[in-house]
C-alpha positions in Angstrom: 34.4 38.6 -38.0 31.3 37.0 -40.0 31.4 34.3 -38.2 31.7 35.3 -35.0 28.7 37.8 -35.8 26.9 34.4 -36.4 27.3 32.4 -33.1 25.7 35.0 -31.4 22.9 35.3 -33.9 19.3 34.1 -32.8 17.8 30.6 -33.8 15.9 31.0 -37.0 12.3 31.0 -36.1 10.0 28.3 -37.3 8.0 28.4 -40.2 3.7 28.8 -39.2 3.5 24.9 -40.0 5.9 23.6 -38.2 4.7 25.7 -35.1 1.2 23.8 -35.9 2.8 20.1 -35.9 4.7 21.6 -32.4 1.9 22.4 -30.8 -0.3 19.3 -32.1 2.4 16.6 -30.8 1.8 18.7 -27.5 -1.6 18.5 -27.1 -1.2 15.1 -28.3 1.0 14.5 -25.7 -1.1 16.1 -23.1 -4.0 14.5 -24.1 -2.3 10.8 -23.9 -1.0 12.2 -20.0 -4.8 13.1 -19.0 -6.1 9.7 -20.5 -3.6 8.2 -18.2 -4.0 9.7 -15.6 -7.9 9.1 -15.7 -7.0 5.4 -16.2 -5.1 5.2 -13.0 -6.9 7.0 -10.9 -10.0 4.5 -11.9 -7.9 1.8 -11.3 -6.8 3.0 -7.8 -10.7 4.0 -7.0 -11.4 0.3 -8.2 -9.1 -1.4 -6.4 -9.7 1.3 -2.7 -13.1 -0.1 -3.0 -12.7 -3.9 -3.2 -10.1 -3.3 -0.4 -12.6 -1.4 1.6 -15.8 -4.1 0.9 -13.3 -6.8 2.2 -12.3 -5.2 5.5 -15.9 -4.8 6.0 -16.8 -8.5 5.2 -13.8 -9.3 7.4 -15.0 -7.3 10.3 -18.4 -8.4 10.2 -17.2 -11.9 9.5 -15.0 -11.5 13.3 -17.8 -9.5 15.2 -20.3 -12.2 14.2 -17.4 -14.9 15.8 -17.0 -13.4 18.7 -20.8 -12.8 19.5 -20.8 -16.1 18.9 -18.0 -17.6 20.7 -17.2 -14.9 23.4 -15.1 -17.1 25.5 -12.7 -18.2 22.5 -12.7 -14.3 22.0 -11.6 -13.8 25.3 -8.7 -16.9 25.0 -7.9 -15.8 22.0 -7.0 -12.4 23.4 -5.7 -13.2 26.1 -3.0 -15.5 24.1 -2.8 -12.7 21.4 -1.8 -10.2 24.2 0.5 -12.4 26.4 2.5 -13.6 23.3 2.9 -9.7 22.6 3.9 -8.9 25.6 6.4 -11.8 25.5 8.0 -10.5 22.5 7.7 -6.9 23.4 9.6 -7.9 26.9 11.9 -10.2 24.8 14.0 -7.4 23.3 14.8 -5.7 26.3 16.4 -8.9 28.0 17.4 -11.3 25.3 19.0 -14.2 27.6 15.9 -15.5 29.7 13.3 -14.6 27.5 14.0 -15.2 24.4 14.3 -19.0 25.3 10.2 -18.6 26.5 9.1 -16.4 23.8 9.1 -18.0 20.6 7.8 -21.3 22.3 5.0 -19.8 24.2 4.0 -17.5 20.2 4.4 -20.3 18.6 1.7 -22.9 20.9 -0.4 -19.7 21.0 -0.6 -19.2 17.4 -1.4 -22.7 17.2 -4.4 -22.6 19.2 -5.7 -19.3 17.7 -5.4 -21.6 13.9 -7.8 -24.5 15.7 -10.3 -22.2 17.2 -10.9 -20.1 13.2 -11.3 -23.5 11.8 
């Protein structure tokens, strides 16, 4: 019956020092977490803000073009929307159009590469 006394028995409780190292290797731990996190999120601030300084360039870089070039704006959009309405239209009735579709996207895309250069 001793034994069976003993399974039920709570754990032995820890001595004051090992509660110490415990309780060191968590704050440790917790301390190594927060670094980490701070790491990360100044890597994801770093890398929101060259994003966001590029789209800008980019923008301004486009809405200096077409100021510039207003009619290749207007051919270029023009091309850009008939090629997606081509596509848009091609998945809805796959025999005749798909045959025109990928030709006309592909001679549009063309011409939209010669006028950026």
């Amino acid at each position: 019956m001793d034994t069976d006394k003993n399974q039920y028995e709570t754990p032995k409780q820890q001595t004051p020092g090992e509660t110490g190292s415990a309780a060191a290797t968590a704050q440790k731990i917790l301390e190594q977490g927060a670094e980490a996190y701070g790491q990360a999120e100044q890597a994801v601030s770093d890398v929101y803000d060259k994003t966001a300084q590029k789209v800008s360039e980019t923008y301004e870089k486009a809405k200096s073009y077409s100021n510039e070039n207003p009619g290749k704006t207007i051919l270029i959009a023009l091309g850009v929307g008939i090629g997606l309405g081509l596509l848009l239209g091609a998945s809805s009735h796959r025999s005749r159009t798909s045959r025109i579709a990928q030709p006309v996207v592909n001679a549009l895309s063309d011409i939209a590469l010669e006028f950026f250069r």
